[in-house]
SEPA-232724 format. One record per atom (N, C-alpha, C): x, y, z; atom name; residue in one letter; residue number from 1. Coordinates in nm, 2 decimals, padded with zeros to 4 digits. Each point is the difference from the previous one (the first is absolute). Layout:
       px       py       pz   atom   rest    nr
        X        Y        Z     CA      a   NUM
...
//
This chain:
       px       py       pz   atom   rest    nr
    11.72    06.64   -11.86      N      x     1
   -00.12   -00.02   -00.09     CA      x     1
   -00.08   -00.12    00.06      C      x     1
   -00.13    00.04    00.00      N      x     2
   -00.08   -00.13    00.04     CA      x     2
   -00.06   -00.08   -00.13      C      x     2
    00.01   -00.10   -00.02      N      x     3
   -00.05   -00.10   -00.08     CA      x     3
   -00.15   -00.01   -00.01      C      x     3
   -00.12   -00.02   -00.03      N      x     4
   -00.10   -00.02    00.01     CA      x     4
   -00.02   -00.09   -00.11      C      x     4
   -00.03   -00.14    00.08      N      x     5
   -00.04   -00.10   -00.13     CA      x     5
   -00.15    00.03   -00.07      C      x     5
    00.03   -00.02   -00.13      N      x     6
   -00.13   -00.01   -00.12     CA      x     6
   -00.01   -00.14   -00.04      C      x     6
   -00.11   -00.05    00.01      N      x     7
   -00.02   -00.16   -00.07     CA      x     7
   -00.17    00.01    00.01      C      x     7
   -00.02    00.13   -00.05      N      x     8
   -00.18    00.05   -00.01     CA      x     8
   -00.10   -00.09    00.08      C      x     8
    00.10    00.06    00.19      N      x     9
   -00.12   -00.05    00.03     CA      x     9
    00.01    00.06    00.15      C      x     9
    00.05    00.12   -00.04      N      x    10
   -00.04    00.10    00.11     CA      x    10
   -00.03    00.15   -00.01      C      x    10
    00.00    00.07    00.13      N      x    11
   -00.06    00.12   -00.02     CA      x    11
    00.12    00.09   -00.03      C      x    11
    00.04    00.02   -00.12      N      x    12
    00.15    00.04   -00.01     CA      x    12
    00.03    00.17    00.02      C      x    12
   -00.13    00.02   -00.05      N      x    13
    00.04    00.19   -00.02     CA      x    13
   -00.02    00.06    00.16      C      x    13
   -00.14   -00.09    00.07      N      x    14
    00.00    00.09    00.15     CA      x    14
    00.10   -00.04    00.07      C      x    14
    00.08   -00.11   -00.01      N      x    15
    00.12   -00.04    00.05     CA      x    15
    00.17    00.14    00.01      C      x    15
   -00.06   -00.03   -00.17      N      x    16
    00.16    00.05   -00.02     CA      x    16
   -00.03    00.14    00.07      C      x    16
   -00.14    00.08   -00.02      N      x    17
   -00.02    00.18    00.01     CA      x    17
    00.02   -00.02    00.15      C      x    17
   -00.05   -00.12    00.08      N      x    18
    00.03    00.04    00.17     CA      x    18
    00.12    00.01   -00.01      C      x    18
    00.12   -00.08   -00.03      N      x    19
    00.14   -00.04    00.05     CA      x    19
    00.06    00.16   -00.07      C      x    19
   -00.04    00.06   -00.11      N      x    20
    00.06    00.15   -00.02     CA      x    20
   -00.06    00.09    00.08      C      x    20
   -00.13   -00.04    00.01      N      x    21
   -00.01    00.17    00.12     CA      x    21
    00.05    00.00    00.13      C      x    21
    00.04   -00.16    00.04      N      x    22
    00.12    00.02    00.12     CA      x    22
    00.12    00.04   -00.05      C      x    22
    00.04    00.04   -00.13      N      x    23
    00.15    00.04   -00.07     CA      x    23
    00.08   -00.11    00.01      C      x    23
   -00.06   -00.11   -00.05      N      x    24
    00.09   -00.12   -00.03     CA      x    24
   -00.01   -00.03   -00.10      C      x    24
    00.09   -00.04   -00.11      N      x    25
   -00.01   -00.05   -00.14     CA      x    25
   -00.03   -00.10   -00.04      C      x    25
   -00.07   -00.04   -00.09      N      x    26
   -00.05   -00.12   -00.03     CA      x    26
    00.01   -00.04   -00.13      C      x    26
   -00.02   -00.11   -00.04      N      x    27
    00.01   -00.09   -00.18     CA      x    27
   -00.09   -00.10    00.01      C      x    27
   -00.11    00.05   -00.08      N      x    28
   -00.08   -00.13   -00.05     CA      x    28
    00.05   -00.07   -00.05      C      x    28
    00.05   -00.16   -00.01      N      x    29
    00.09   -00.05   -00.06     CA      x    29
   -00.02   -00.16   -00.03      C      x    29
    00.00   -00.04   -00.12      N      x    30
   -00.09   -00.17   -00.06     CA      x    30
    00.13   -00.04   -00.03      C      x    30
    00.12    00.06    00.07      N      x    31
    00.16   -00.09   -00.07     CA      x    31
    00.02   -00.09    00.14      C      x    31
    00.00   -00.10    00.02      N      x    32
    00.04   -00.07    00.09     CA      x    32
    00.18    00.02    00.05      C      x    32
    00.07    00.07   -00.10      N      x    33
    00.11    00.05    00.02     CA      x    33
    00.03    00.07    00.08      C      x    33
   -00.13    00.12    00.00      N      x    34
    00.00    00.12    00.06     CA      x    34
    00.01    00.00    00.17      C      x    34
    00.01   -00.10    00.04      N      x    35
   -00.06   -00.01    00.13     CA      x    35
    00.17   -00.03    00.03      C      x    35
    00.11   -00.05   -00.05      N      x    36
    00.14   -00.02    00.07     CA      x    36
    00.06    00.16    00.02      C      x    36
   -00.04    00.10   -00.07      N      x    37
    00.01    00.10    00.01     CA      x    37
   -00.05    00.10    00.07      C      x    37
   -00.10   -00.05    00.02      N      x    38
   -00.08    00.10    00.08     CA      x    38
    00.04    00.01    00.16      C      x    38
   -00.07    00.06    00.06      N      x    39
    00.11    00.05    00.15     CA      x    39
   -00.18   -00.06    00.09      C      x    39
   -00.12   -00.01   -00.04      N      x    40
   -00.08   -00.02    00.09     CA      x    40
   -00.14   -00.11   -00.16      C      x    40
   -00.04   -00.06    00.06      N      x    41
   -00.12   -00.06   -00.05     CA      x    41
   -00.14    00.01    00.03      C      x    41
   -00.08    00.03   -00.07      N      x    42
   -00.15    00.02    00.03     CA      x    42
   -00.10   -00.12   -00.08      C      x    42
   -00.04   -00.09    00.04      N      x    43
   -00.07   -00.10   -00.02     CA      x    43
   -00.20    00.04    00.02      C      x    43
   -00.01    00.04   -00.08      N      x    44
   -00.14    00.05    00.03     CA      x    44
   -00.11   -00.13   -00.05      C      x    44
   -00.12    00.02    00.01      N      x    45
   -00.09   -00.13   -00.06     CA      x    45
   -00.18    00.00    00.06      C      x    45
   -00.07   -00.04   -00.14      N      x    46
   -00.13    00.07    00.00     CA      x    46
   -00.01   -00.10   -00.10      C      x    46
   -00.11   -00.13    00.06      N      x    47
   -00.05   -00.08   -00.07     CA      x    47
   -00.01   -00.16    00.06      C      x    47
    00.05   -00.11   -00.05      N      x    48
    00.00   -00.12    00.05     CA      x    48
    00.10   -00.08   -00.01      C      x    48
    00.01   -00.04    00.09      N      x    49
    00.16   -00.12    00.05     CA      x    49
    00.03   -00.02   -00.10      C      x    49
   -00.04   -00.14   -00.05      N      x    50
    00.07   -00.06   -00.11     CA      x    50
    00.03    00.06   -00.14      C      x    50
   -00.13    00.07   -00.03      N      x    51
    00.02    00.07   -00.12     CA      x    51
    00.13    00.12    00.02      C      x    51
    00.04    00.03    00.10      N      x    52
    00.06    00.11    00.02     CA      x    52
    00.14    00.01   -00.01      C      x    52
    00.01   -00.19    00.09      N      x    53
    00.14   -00.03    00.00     CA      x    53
    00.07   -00.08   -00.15      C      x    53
   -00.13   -00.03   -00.05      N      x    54
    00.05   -00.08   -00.16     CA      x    54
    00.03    00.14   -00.09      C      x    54
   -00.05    00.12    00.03      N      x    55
    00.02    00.11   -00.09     CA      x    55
    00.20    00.06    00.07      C      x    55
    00.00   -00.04    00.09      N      x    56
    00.15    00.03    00.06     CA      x    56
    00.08   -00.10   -00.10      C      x    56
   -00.06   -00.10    00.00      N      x    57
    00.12   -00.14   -00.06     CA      x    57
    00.00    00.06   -00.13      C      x    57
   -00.09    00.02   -00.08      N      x    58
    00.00    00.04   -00.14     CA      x    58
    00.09    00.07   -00.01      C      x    58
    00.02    00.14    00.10      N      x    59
    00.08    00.11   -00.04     CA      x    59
    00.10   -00.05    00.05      C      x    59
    00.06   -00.10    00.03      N      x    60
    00.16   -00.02    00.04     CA      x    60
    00.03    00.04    00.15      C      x    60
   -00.08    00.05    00.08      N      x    61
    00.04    00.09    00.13     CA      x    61
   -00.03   -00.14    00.15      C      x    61
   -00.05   -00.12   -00.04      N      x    62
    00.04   -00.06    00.18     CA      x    62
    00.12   -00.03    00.00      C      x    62
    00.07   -00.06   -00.06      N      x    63
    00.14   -00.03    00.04     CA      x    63
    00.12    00.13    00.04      C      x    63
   -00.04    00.11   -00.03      N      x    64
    00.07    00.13    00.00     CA      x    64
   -00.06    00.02    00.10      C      x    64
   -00.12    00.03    00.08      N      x    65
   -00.08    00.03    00.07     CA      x    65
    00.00   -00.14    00.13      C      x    65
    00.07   -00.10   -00.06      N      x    66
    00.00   -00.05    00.15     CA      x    66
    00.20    00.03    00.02      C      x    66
    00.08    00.00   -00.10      N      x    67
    00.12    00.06    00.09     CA      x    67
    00.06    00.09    00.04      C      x    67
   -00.12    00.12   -00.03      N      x    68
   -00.02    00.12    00.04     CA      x    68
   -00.04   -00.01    00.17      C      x    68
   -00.11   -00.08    00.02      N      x    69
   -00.02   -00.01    00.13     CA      x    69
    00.09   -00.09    00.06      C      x    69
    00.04   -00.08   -00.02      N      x    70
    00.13   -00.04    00.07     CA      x    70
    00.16    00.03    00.03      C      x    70
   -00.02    00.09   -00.06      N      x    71
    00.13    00.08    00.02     CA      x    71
   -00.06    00.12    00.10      C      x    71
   -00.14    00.05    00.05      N      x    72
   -00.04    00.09    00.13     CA      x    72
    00.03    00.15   -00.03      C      x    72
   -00.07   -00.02   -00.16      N      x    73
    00.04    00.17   -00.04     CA      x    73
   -00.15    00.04    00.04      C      x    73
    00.02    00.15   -00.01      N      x    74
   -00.11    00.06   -00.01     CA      x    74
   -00.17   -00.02   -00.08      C      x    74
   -00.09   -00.06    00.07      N      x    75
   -00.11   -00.03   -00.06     CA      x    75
   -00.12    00.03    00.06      C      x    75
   -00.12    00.04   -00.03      N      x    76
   -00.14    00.00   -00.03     CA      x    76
   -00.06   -00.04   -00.05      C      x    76
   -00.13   -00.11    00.04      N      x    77
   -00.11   -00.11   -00.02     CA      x    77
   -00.12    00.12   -00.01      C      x    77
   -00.11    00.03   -00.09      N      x    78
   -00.07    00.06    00.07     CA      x    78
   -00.15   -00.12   -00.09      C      x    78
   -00.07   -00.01    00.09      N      x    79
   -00.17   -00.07   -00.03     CA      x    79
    00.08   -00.11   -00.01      C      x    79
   -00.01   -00.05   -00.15      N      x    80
   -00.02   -00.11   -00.06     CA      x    80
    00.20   -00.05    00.00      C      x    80
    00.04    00.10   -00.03      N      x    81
    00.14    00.03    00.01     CA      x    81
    00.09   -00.10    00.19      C      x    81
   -00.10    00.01    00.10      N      x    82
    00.03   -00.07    00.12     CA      x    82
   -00.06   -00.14   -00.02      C      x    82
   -00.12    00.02   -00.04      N      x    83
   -00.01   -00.16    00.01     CA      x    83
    00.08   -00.07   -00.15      C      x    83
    00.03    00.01   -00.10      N      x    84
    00.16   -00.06   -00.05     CA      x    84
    00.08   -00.01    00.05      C      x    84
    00.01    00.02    00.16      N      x    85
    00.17   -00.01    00.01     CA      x    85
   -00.02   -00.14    00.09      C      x    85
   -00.14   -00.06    00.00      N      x    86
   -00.04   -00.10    00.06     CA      x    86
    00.08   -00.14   -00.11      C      x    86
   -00.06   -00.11    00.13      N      x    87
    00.07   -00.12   -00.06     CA      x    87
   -00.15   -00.06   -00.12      C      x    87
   -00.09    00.05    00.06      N      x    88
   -00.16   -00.05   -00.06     CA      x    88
   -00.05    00.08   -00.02      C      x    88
   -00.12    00.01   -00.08      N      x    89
   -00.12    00.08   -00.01     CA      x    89
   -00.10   -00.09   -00.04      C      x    89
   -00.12   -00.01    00.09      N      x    90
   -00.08   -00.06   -00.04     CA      x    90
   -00.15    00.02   -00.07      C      x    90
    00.04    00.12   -00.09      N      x    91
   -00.14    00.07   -00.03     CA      x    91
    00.03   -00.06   -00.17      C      x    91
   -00.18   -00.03   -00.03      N      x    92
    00.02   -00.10   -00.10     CA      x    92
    00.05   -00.11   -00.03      C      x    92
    00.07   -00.09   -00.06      N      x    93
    00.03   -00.10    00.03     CA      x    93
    00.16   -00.02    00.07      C      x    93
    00.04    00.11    00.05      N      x    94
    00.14    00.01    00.05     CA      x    94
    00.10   -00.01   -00.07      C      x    94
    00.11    00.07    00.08      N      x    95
    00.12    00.04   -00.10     CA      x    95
    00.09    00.02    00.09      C      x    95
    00.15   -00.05   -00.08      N      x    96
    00.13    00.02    00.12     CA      x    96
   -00.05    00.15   -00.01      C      x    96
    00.13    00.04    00.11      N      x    97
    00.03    00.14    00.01     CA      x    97
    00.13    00.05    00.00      C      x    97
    00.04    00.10    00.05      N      x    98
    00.19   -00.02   -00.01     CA      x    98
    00.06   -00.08    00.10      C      x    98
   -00.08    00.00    00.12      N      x    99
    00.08   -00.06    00.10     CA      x    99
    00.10    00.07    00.09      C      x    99
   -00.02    00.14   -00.01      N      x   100
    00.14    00.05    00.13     CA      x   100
   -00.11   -00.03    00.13      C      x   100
   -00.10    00.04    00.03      N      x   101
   -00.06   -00.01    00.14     CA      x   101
   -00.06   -00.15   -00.06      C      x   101
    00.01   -00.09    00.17      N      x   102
   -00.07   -00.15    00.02     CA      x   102
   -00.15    00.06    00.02      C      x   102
   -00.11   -00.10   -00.09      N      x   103
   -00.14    00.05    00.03     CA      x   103
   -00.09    00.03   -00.08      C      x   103
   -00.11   -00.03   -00.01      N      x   104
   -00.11    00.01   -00.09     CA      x   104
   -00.06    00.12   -00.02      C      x   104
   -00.03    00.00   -00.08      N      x   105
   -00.17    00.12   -00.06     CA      x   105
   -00.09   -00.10   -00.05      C      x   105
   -00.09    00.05    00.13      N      x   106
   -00.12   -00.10   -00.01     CA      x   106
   -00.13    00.16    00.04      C      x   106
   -00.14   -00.06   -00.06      N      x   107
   -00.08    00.10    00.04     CA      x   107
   -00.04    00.02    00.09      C      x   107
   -00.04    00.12    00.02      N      x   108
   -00.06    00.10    00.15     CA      x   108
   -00.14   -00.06    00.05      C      x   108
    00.09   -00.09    00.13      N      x   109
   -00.14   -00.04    00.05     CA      x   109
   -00.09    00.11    00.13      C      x   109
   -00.07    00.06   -00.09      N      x   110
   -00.11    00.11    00.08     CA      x   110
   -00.14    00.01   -00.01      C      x   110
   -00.07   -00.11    00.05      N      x   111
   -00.12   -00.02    00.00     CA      x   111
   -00.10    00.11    00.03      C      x   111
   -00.11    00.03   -00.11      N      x   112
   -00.07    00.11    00.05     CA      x   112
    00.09    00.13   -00.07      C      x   112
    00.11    00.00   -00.02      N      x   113
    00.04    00.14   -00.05     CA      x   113
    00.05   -00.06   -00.16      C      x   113
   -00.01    00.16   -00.07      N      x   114
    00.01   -00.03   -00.17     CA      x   114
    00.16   -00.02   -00.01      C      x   114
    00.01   -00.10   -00.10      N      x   115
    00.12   -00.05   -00.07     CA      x   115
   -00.03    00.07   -00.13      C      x   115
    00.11    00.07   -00.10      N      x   116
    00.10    00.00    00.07     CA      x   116
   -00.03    00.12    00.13      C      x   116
    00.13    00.02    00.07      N      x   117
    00.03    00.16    00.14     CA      x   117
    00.05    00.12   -00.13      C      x   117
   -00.11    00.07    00.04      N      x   118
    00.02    00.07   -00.12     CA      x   118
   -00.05    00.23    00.13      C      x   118
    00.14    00.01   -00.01      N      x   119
   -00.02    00.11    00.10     CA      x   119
    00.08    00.03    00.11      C      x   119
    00.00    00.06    00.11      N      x   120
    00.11    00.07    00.04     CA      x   120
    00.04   -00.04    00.11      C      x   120
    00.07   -00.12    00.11      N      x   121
    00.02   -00.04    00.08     CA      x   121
    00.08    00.02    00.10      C      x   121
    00.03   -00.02    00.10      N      x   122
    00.11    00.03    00.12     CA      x   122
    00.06   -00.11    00.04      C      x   122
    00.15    00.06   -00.05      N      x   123
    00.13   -00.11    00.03     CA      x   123
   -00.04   -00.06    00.14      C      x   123
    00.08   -00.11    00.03      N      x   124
    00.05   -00.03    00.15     CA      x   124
    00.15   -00.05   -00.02      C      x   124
    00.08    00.06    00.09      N      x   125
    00.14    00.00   -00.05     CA      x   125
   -00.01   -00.10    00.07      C      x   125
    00.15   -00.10   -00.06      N      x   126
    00.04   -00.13    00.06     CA      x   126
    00.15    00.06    00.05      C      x   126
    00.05    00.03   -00.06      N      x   127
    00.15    00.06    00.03     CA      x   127
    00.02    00.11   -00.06      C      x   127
    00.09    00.07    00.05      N      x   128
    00.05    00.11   -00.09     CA      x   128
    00.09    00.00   -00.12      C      x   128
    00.03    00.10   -00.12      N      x   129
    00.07   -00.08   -00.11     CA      x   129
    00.02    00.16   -00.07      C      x   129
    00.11    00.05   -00.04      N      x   130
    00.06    00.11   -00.03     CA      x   130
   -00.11    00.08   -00.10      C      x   130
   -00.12   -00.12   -00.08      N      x   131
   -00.06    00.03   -00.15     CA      x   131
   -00.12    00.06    00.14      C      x   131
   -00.03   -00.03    00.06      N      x   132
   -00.11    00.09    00.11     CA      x   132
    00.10    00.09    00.11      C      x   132
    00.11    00.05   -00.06      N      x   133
    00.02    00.12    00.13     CA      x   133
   -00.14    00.12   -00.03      C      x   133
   -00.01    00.05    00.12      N      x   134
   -00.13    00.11    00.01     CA      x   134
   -00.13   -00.05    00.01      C      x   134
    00.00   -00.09   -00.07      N      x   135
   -00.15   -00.05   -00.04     CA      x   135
   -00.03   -00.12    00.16      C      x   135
   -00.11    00.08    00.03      N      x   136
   -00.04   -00.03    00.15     CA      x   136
   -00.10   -00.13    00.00      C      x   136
    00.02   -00.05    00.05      N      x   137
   -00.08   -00.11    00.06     CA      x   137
   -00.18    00.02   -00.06      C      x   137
   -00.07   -00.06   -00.06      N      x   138
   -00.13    00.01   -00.03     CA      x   138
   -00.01    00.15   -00.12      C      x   138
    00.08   -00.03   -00.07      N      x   139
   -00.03    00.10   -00.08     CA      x   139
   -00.07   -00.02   -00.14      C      x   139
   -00.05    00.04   -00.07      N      x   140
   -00.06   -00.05   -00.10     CA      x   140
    00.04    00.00   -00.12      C      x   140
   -00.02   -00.13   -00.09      N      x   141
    00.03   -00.02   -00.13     CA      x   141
   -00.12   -00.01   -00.09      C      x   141
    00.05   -00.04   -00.11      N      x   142
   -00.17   -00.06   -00.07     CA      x   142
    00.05   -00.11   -00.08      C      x   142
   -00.11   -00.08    00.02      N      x   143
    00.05   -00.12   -00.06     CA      x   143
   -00.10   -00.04   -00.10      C      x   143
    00.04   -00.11   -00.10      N      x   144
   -00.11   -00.04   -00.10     CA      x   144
    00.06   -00.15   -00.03      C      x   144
   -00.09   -00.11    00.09      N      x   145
    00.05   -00.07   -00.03     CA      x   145
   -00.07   -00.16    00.05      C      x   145
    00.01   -00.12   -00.05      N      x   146
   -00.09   -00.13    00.03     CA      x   146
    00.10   -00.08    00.11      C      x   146
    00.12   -00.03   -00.04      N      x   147
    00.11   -00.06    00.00     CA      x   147
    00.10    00.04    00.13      C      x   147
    00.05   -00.07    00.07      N      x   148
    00.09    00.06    00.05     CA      x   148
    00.10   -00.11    00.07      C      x   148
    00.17    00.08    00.05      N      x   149
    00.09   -00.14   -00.02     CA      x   149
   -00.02   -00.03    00.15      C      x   149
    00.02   -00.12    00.03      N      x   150
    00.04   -00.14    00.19     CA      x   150
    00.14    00.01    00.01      C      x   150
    00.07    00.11    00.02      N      x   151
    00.16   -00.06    00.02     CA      x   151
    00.00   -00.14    00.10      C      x   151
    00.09   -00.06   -00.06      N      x   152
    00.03   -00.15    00.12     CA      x   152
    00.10    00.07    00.07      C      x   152
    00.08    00.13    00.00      N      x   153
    00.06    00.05    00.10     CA      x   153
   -00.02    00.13    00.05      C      x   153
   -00.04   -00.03    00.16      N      x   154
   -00.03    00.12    00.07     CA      x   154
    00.07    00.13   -00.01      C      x   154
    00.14   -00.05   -00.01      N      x   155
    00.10    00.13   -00.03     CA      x   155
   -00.05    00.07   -00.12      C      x   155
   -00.06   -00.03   -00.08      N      x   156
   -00.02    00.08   -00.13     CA      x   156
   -00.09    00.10   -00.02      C      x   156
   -00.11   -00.02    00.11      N      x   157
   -00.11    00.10   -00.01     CA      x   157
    00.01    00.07    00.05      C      x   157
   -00.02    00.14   -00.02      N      x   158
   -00.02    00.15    00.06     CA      x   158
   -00.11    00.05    00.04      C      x   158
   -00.09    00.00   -00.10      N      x   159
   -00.12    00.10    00.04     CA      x   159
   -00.11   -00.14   -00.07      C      x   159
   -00.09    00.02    00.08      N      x   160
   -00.16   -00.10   -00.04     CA      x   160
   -00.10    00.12    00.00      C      x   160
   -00.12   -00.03   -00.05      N      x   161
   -00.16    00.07    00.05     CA      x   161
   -00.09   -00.09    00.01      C      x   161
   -00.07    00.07    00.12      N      x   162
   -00.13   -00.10    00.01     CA      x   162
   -00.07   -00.01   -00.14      C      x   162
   -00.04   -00.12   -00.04      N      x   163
   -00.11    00.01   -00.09     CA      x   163
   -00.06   -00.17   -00.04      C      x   163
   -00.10   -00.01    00.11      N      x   164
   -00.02   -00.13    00.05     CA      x   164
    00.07   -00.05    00.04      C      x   164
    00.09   -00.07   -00.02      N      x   165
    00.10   -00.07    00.04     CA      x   165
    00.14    00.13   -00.02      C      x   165
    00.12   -00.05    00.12      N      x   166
    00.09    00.12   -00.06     CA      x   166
    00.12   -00.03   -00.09      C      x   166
   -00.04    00.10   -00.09      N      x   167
    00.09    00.01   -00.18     CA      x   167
    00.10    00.08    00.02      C      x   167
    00.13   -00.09   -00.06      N      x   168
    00.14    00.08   -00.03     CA      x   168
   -00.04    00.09   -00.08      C      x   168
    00.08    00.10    00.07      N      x   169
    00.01    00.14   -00.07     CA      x   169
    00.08    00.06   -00.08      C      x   169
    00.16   -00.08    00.09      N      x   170
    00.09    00.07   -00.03     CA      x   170
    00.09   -00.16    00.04      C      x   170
    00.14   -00.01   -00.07      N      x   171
    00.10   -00.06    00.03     CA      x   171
    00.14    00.04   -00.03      C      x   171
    00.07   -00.09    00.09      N      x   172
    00.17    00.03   -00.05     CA      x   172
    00.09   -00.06    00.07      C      x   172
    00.13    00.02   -00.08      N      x   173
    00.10   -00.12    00.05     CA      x   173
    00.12    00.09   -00.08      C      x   173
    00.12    00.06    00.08      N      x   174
    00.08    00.08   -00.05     CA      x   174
   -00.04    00.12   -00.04      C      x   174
    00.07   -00.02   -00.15      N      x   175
   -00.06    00.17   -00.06     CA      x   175
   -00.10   -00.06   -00.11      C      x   175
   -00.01   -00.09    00.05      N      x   176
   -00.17   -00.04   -00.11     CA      x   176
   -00.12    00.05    00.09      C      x   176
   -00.06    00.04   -00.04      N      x   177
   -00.21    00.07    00.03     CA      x   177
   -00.03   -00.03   -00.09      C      x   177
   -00.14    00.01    00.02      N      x   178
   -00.11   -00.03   -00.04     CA      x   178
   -00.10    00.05    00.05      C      x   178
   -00.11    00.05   -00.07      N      x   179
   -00.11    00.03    00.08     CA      x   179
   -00.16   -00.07   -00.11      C      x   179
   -00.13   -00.06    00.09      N      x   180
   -00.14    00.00   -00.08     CA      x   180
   -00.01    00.14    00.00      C      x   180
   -00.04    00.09    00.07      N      x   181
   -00.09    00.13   -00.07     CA      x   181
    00.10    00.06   -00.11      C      x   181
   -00.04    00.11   -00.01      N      x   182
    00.01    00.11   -00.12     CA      x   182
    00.06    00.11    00.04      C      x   182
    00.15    00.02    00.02      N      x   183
    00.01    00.10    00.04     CA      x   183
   -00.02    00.16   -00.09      C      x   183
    00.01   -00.04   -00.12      N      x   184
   -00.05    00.10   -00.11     CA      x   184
   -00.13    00.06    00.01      C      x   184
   -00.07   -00.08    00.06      N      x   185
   -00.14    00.03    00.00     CA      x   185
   -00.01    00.11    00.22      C      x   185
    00.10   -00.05    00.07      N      x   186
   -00.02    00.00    00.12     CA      x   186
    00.00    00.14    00.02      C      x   186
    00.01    00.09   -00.03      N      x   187
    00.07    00.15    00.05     CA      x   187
    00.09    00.02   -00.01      C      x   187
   -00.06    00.12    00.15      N      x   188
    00.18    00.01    00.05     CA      x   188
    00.07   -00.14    00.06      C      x   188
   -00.08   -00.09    00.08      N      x   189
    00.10   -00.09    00.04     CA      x   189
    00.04   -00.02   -00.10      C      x   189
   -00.05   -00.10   -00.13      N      x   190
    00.08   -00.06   -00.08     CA      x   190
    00.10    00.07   -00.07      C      x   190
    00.03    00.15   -00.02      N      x   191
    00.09    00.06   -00.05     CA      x   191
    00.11    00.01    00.13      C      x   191
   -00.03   -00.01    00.13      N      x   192
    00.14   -00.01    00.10     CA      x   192
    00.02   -00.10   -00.02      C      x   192
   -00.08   -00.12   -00.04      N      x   193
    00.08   -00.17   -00.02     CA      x   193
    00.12    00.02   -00.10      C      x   193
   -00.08    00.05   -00.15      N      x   194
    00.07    00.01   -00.10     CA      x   194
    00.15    00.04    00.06      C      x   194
    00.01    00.12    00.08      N      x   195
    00.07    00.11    00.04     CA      x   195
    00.14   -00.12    00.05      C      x   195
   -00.08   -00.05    00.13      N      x   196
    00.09   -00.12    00.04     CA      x   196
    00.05   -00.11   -00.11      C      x   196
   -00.04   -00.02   -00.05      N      x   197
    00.06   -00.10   -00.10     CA      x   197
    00.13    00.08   -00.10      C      x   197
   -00.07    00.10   -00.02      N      x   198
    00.14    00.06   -00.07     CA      x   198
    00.18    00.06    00.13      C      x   198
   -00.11   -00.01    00.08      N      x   199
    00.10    00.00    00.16     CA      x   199
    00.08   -00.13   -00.02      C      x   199
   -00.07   -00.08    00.03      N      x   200
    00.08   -00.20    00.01     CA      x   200
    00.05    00.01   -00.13      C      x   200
   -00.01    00.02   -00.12      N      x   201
    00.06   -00.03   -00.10     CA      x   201
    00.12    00.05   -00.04      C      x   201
    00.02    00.10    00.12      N      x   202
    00.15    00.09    00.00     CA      x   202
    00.05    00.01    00.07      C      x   202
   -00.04   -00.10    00.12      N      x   203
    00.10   -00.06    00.07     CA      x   203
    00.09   -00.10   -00.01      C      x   203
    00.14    00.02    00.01      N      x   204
    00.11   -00.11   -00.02     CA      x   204
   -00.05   -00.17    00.04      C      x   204
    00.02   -00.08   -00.06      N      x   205
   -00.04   -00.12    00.04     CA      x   205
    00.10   -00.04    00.12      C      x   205
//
């Protein structure tokens, strides 16, 4: 069972309908309990840093949500969902973050192009990582978004896009991912991501 966190402030139904038409099961779920049980995590997010992550503390879920990631279970960041897993966010007047990846979310410096990146872009892989088996080098996602995270470590990033300057796309460290775009929104790629993640999530640790 995959967990999908609720703290009303993601896209919860195009989430959960991708992760079942890959025939993987899912639970929309606002128990912070729910997540010691569950076999994979989905961290989704649609909105703004601070407000987003004070709506996590209300519902009880960072402190479950950061020993969930420290223990290297199965997880998914997706948009707003990756940049939380940051140490900062500096949109508005800034806000911690969870802190498993070292590094900011600071905004997209792209002079001349519209903030937010709002539309369909081409990865550039940095490494390979089991959550992209198949999915080829420059393939496209869509993204919606102002914000985006500075790992302080190289090891973490996977996939960037050009867009002015170049924006993480994707991250990871273990069986933690993350991704900025959408893969609910992406197609068929994003339904073989989904595909892979229910792959890594059933794999023995």
């Amino acid at each position: 069972m995959i967990a999908i966190v609720d703290y009303d402030a993601g896209n919860l139904h195009s989430v959960g309908k991708a992760v079942e038409t890959v025939g993987l099961r899912a639970r929309t779920t606002a128990r912070p309990a729910d997540l010691e049980s569950a076999d994979a995590v989905i961290l989704p997010g649609v909105g703004a840093f601070a407000p987003c992550m004070a709506r996590l503390a209300e519902r009880g879920f960072v402190a479950p949500l950061c020993a969930y990631l420290a223990a290297d279970r199965p997880f998914l960041g997706i948009c707003l969902g990756l940049q939380m897993l940051f140490e900062w966010g500096e949109e508005g007047p800034g806000a911690p973050g969870l802190g498993f990846f070292p590094g900011r979310v600071a905004r997209i410096d792209a002079p001349g192009r519209a903030i937010p990146q709002i539309g369909w872009n081409a990865l550039r892989m940095a490494r390979a990582t089991p959550l992209f088996e198949g999915i080829p080098d420059g393939e496209y996602f869509y993204f919606v978004h102002s914000f985006h995270a500075r790992p302080a470590r190289a090891d973490d990033l996977v996939a960037s896009v050009p867009y002015g300057e170049s924006v993480t796309a994707a991250v990871a460290r273990g069986r933690v991912h993350a991704v900025q775009f959408h893969p609910e929104k992406s197609s068929a790629a994003g339904l073989r991501l989904f595909r892979n993640f229910g792959r890594l999530a059933a794999r023995p640790a």
